[in-house]
C-alpha positions as CSV (number, residue, x, y, z in Angstrom):
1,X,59.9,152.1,-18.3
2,X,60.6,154.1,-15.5
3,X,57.0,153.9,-13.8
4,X,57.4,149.8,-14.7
5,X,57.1,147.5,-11.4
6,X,59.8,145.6,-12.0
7,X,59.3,143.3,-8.5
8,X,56.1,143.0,-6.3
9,X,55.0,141.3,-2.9
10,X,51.0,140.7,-2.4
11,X,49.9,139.5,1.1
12,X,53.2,137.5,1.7
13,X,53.9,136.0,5.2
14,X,56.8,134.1,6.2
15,X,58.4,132.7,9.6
16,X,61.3,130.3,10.4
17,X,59.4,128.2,12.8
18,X,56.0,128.2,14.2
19,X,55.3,130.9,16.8
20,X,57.9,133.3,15.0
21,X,57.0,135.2,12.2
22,X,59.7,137.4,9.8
23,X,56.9,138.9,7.7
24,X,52.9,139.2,7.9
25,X,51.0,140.0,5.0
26,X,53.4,142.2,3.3
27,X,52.6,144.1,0.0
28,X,55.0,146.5,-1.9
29,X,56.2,146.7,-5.2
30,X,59.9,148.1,-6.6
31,X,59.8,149.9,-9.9
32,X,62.5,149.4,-12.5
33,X,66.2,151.8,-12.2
34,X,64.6,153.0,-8.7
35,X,66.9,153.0,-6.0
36,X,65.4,151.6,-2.9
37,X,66.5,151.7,1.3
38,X,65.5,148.8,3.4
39,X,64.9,149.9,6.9
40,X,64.7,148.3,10.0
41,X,65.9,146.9,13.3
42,X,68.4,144.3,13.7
43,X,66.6,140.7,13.4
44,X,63.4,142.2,11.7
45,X,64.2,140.2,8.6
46,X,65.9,142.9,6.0
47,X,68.3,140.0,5.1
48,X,65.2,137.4,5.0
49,X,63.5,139.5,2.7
50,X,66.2,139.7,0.1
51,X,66.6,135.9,0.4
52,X,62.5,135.9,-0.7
53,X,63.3,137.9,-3.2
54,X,66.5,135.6,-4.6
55,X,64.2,132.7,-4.6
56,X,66.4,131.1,-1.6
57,X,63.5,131.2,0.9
58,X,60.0,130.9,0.1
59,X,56.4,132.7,1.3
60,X,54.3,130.9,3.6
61,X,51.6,132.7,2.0
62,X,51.1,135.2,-0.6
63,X,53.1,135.8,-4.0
64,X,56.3,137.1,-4.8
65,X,56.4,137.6,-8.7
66,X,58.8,139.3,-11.0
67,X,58.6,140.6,-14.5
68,X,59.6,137.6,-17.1
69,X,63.2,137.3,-17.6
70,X,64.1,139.2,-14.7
71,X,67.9,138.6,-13.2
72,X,69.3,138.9,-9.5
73,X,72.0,138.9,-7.6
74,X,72.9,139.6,-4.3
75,X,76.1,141.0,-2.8
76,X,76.2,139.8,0.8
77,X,77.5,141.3,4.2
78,X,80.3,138.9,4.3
79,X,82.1,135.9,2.0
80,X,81.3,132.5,2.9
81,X,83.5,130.8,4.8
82,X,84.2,128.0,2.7
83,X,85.0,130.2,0.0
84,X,88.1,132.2,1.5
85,X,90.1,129.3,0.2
86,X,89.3,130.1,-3.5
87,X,91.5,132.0,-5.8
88,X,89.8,135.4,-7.3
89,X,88.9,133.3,-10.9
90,X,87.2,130.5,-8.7
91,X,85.6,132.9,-6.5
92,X,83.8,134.8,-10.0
93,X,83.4,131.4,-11.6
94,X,81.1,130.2,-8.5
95,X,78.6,133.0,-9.6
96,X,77.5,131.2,-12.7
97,X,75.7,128.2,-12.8
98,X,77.6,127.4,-16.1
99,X,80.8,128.1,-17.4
100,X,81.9,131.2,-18.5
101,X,84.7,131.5,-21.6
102,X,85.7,134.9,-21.0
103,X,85.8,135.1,-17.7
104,X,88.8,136.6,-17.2
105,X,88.1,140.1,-19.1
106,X,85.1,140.5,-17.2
107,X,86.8,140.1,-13.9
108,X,88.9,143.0,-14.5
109,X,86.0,145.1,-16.2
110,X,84.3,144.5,-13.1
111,X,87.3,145.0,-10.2
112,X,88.0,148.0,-11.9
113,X,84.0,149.4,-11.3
114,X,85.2,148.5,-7.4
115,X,88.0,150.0,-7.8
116,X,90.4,147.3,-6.6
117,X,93.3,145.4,-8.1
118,X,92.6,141.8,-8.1
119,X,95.4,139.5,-9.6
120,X,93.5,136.1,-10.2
121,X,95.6,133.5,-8.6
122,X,95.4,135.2,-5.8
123,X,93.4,133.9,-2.6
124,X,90.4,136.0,-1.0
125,X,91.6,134.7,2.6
126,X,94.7,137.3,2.1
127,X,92.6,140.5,0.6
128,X,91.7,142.7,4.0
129,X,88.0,143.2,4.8
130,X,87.5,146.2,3.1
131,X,88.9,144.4,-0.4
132,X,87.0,141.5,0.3
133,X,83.8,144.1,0.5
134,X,84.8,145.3,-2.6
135,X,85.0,141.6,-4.2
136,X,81.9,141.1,-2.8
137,X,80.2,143.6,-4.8
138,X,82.0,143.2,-7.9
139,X,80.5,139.4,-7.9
140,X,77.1,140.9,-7.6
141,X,77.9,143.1,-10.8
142,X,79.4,140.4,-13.3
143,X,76.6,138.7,-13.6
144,X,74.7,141.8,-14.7
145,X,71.6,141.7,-13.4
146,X,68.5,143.2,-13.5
147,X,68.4,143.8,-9.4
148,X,71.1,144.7,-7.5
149,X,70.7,143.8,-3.8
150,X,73.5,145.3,-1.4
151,X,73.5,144.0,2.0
152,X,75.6,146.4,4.4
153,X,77.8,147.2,1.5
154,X,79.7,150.0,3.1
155,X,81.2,147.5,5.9
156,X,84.9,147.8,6.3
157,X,85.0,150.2,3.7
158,X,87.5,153.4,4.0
159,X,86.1,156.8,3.4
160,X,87.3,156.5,0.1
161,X,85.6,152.8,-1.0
162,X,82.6,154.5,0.5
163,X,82.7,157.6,-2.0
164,X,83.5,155.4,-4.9
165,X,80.8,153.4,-4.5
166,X,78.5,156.4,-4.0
167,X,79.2,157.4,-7.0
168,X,78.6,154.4,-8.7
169,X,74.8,153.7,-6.9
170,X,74.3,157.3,-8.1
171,X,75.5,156.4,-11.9
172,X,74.1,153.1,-12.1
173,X,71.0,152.6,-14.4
174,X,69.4,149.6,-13.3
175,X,67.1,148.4,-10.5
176,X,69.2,148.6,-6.8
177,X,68.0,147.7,-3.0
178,X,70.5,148.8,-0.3
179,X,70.2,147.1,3.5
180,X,72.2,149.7,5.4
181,X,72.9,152.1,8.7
182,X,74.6,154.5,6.8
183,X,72.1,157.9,6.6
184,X,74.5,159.7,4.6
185,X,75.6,157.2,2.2
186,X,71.9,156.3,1.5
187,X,70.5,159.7,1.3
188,X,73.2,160.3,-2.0
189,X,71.0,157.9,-4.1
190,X,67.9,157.0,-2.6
191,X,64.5,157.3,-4.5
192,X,62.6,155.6,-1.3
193,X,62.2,153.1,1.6
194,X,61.0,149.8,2.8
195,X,60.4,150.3,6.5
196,X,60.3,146.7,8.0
197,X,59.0,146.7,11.3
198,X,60.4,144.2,13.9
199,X,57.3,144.2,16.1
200,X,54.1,144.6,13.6
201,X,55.8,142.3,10.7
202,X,54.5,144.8,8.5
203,X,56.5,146.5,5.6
204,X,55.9,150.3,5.0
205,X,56.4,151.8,1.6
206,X,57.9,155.6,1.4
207,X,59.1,157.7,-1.7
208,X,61.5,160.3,-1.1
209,X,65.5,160.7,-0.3
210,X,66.3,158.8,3.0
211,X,66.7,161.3,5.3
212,X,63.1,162.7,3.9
213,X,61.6,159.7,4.7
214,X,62.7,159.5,8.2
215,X,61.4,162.5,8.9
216,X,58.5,162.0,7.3
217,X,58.3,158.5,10.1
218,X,59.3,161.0,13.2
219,X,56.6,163.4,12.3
220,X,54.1,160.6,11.8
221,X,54.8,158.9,15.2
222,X,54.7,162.0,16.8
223,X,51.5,163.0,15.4
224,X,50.3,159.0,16.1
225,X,51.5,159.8,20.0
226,X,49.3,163.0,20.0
227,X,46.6,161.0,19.1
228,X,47.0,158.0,21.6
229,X,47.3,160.4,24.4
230,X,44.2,162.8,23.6
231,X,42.4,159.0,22.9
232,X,43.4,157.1,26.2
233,X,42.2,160.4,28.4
234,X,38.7,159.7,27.0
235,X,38.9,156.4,27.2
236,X,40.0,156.5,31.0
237,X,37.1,159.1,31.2
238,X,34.4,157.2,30.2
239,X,35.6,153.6,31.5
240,X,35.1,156.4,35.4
241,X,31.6,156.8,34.2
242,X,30.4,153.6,33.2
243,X,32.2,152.2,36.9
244,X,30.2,155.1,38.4
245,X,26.7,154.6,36.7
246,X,27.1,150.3,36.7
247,X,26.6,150.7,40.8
248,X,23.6,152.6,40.3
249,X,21.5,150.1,39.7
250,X,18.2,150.2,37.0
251,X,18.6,152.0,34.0
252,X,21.8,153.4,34.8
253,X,23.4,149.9,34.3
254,X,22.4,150.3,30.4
255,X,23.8,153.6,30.3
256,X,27.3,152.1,31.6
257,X,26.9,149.1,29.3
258,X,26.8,151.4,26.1
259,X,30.0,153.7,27.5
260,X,31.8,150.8,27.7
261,X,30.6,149.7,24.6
262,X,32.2,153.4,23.3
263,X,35.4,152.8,25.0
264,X,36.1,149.3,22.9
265,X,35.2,151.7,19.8
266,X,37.8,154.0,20.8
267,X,40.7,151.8,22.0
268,X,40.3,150.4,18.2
269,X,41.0,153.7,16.9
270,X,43.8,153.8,18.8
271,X,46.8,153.7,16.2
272,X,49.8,150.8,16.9
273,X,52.3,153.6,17.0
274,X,55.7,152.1,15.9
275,X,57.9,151.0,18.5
276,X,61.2,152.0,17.9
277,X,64.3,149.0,18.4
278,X,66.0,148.5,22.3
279,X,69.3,150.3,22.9
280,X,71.5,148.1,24.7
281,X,72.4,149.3,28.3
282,X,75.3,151.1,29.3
283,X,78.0,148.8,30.0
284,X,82.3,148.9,31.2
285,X,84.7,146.6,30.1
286,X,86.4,146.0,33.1
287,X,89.9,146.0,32.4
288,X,92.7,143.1,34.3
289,X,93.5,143.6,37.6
290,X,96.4,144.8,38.4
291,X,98.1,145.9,35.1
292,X,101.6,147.9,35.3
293,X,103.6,149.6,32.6
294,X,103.8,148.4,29.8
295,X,101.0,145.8,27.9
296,X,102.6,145.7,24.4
297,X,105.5,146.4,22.5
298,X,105.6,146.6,18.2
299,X,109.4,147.5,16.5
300,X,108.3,146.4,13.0
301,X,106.0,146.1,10.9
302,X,104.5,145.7,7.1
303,X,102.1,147.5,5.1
304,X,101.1,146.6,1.9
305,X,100.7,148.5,-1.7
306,X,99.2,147.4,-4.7
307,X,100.3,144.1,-3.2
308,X,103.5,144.7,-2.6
309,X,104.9,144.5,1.1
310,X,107.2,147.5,2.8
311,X,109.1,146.9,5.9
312,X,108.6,149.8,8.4
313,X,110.6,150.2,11.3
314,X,109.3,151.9,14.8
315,X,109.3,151.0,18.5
316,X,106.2,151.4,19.7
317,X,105.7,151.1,23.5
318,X,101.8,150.4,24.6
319,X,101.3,151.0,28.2
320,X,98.2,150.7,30.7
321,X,95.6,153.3,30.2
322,X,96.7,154.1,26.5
323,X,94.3,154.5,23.6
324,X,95.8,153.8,20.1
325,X,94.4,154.1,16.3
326,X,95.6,152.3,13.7
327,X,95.1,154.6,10.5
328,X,95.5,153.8,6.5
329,X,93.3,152.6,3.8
330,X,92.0,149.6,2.9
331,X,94.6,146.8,2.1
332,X,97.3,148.3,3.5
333,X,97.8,146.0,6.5
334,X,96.0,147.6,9.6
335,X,94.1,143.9,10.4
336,X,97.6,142.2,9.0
337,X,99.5,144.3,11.5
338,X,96.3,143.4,15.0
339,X,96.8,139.9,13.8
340,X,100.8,140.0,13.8
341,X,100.8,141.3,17.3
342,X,98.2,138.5,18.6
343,X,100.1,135.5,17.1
344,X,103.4,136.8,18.2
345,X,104.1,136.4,13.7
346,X,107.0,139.4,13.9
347,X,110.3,139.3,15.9
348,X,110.2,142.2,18.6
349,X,106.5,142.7,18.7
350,X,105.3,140.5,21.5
351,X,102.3,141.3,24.0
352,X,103.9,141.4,27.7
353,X,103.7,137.4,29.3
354,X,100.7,137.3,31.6
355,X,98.2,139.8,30.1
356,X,94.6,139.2,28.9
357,X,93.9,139.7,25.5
358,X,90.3,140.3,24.0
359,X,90.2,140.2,20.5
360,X,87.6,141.9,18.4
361,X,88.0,140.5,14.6
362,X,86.0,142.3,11.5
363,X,84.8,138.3,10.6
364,X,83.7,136.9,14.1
365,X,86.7,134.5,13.6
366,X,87.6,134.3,17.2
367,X,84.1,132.8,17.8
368,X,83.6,129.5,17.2
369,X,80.7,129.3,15.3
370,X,79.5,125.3,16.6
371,X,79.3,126.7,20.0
372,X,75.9,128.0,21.1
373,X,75.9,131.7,22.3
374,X,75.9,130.6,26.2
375,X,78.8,128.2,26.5
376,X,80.9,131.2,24.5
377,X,79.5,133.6,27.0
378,X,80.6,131.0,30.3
379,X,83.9,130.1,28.3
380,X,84.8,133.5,28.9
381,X,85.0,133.5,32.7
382,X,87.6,132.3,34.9
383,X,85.4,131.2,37.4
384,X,82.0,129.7,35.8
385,X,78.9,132.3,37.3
386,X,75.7,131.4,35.3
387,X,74.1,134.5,36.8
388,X,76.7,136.8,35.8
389,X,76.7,135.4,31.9
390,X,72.7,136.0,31.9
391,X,72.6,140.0,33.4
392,X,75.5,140.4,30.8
393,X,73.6,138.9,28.0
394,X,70.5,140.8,28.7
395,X,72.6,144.1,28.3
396,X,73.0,143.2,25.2
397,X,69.7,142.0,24.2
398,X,70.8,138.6,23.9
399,X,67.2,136.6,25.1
400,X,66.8,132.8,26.7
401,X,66.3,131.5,23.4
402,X,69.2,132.9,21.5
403,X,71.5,131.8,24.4
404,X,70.9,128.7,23.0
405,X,71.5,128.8,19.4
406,X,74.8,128.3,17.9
407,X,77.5,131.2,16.7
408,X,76.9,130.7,12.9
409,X,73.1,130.8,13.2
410,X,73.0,134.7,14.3
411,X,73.0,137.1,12.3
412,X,76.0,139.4,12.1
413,X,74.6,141.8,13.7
414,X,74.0,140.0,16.6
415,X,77.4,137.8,16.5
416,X,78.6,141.6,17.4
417,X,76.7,142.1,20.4
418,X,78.0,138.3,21.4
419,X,81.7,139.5,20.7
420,X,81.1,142.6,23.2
421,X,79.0,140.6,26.0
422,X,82.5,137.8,25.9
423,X,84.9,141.0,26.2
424,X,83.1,142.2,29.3
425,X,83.2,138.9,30.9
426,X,87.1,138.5,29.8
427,X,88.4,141.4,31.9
428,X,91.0,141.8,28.9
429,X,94.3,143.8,30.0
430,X,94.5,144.3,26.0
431,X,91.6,145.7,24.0
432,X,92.1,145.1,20.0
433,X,89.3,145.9,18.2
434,X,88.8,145.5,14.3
435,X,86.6,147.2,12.9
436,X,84.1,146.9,15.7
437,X,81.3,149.2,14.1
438,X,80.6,146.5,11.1
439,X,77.2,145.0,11.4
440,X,76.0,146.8,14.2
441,X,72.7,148.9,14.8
442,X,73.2,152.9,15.0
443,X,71.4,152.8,17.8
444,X,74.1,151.0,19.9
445,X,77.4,152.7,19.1
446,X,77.4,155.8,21.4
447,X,76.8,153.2,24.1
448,X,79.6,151.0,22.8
449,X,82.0,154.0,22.2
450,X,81.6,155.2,25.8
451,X,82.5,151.8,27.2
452,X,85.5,151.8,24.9
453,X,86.4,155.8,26.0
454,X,86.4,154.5,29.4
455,X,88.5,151.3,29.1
456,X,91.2,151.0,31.6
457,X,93.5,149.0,30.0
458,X,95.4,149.4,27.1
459,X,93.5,149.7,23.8
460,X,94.3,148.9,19.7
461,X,91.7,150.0,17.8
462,X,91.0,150.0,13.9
463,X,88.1,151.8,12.1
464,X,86.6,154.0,9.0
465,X,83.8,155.7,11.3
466,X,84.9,158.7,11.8
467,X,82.0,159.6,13.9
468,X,82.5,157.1,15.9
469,X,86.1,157.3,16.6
470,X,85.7,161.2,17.9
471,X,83.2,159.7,20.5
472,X,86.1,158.0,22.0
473,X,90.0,159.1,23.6
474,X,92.7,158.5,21.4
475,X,96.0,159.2,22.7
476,X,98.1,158.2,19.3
477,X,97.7,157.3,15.9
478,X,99.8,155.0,14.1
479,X,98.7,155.7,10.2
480,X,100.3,153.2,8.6
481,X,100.3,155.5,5.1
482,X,102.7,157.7,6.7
């Protein structure tokens, strides 16, 4: 059973519209109970291929076929909007096509796999984003299925979500594929990886742990580099001899013909070497002019246990220059507490009259997702400067043609990039930042932690990277636990 291919692609190309392809001719197969990575960067299609797999999309060309009786389900990156409204019971009972009797039991077998206490009248809008993550992956596991697809399922996650759920991938007997930047996390369970490549369209198949694997790619494209470089000197050699021997005249000009003839040979051995995904560029987040003393103020506040609220009392003064961490696990009120102090929802804690306030949320809320990505960008400034929206959107990789899609067509990845290109054209006197590292590609967040390190103004920031938060000045730390 174990050797069993339980899922397989042959030739399969897909695109969303002409002229832009996801996937070329891609062939793998996924064996039963094996644990498998997707790699690749953000907008090659990981997401598009699990929505292939689910049946949601559908090849161009080629065949997607699964053994007979196979099930699937998905748990995604984030909840659908339209389905924060629902109550826990409603939320589950949307996962099932027909009604289930004993739906209630299973709920709670499942929550407590997630480890989460989830009373069923209660509404997902109020869980916190790393509860919601956990409710997103418990509705992936009720309905039992064969393959387990896990889209970023470590988002918003506290160090201890992200160990339970290792635990469980490494425990878990059935078929799993995992979309996610976390090396660590996937090298505790992963048997090997699907390497989609944003610029080929191609999909490469390795066995091994994760970090193995990507090795195994670094030593491959270094040998692949080797062999470019030792091929284009001879090509560059003997396109200088047939130039020479062509302006010779007679039989010379056949001796030129068949060099060049040799040097189309060997610029088709030349190997496509993998071209690695764009960094965006170093950029500050200019902070309001002319800030003084204090920015914000906080005298209470609430944090939350097994649903039940605590009032904590502490002044809190938050003045220019200062960076702050809001610390605690998941559900305890850290994005309760940034949302509070933005909507002015607690007596005494009030942002100072007059100052800017840029506003990171974990869901992309403070975008308005029926706006197209340029007139959020020119929204932003005070004074309306088309040239300075487009060198700020090209830091950030954002092209001509996504500046005019809408918000809720990007990807969430990229909805992330757009949050960070509107705070540098805000010139924010207030920096709150919500779990900022969701979504986004490794590559970026040295070069978004050293624009955050470097932030004048005053700065609120919540996050389970650890890695990432050590990258940037912290001058307090308001753990909420405590």
């Amino acid at each position: 059973m174990q050797d069993q291919v339980i899922l397989r692609f042959d030739e399969v190309s897909f695109e969303y519209k002409y002229g832009h392809p996801i996937l070329k001719e891609v062939s793998f197969s996924i064996r039963a109970h094996s644990k498998i990575t997707i790699m690749g960067q953000n907008g090659s299609g990981k997401s598009t291929i699990f929505k292939l797999i689910t049946g949601i999309l559908h090849p161009e060309l080629g065949k997607i076929s699964a053994n007979p009786g196979v099930t699937i389900a998905t748990a995604q990156q984030v909840i659908p909007r339209d389905e924060m409204g629902l109550t826990v019971r409603e939320f589950f009972e949307k996962r099932f096509s027909k009604k289930v009797y004993d739906i209630d039991p299973r709920i709670d077998a499942v929550c407590e796999v997630v480890n989460l206490n989830a009373p069923h009248d209660r509404i997902i809008k109020s869980f916190s984003g790393g509860q919601q993550a956990r409710l997103l992956l418990a509705s992936a596991l009720i309905q039992n299925p064969d393959i387990l697809l896990l889209d970023e399922p470590t988002n918003n996650l506290d160090k201890v979500g992200i160990a339970h759920l290792t635990k469980f991938l490494i425990d878990y007997k059935k078929t799993c594929v995992v979309i996610s930047h976390d090396a660590d996390f996937l090298n505790a369970f992963t048997h090997g990886v699907l390497y989609l490549d944003v610029f080929t369209h191609k999909v490469e198949q390795y066995w091994g742990t994760y970090l193995d694997v990507v090795a195994e790619i670094a030593v491959r494209i270094e040998r692949e580099n080797v062999k470019n470089s030792r091929l284009a000197a001879v090509i560059q050699a003997n396109k200088d001899k047939a130039n020479f021997f062509a302006h010779k005249g007679g039989q010379m000009r056949l001796v030129a013909r068949k060099m060049r003839d040799k040097v189309e040979e060997l610029e088709e051995a030349m190997v496509d070497v993998r071209k690695e995904d764009k960094a965006i560029r170093d950029f500050i987040i200019p902070a309001q002019p002319d800030l003084i003393g204090e920015v914000a103020c906080l005298s209470s506040y609430d944090t939350f246990k097994d649903h039940k609220k605590s009032a904590r009392k502490k002044v809190i003064s938050i003045k220019k220059g200062e960076h702050w961490l809001v610390a605690g696990p998941n559900g305890i009120g850290k994005s309760t507490l940034l949302e509070a102090l933005v909507l002015g929802k607690v007596k005494g804690n009030k942002i100072v009259p007059g100052i800017k306030v840029g506003y990171y949320r974990q869901d992309f809320s403070t975008l308005d997702f029926e706006e197209t990505v340029y007139g959020t960008l020119i929204n932003a400034l005070d004074r309306k400067d088309e040239d300075s929206v487009r060198s700020v959107a090209a830091g950030f990789l954002i092209n001509g043609e996504m500046m005019k899609a809408k918000i809720g067509s990007l990807s969430e990845g990229q909805k992330g990039l757009v949050a960070f290109a509107q705070l540098v054209l805000q010139r924010p006197g207030l920096l709150i930042l919500d779990e900022p590292t969701n979504h986004i590609n490794f590559r970026h967040l040295p070069v978004i932690a050293a624009a955050l390190n470097k932030f004048a103004g005053a700065m609120i920031l919540v996050s389970h990277t650890p890695e990432f938060v050590k990258q940037i000045r912290i001058d307090e730390t308001l753990d909420l636990e405590k």
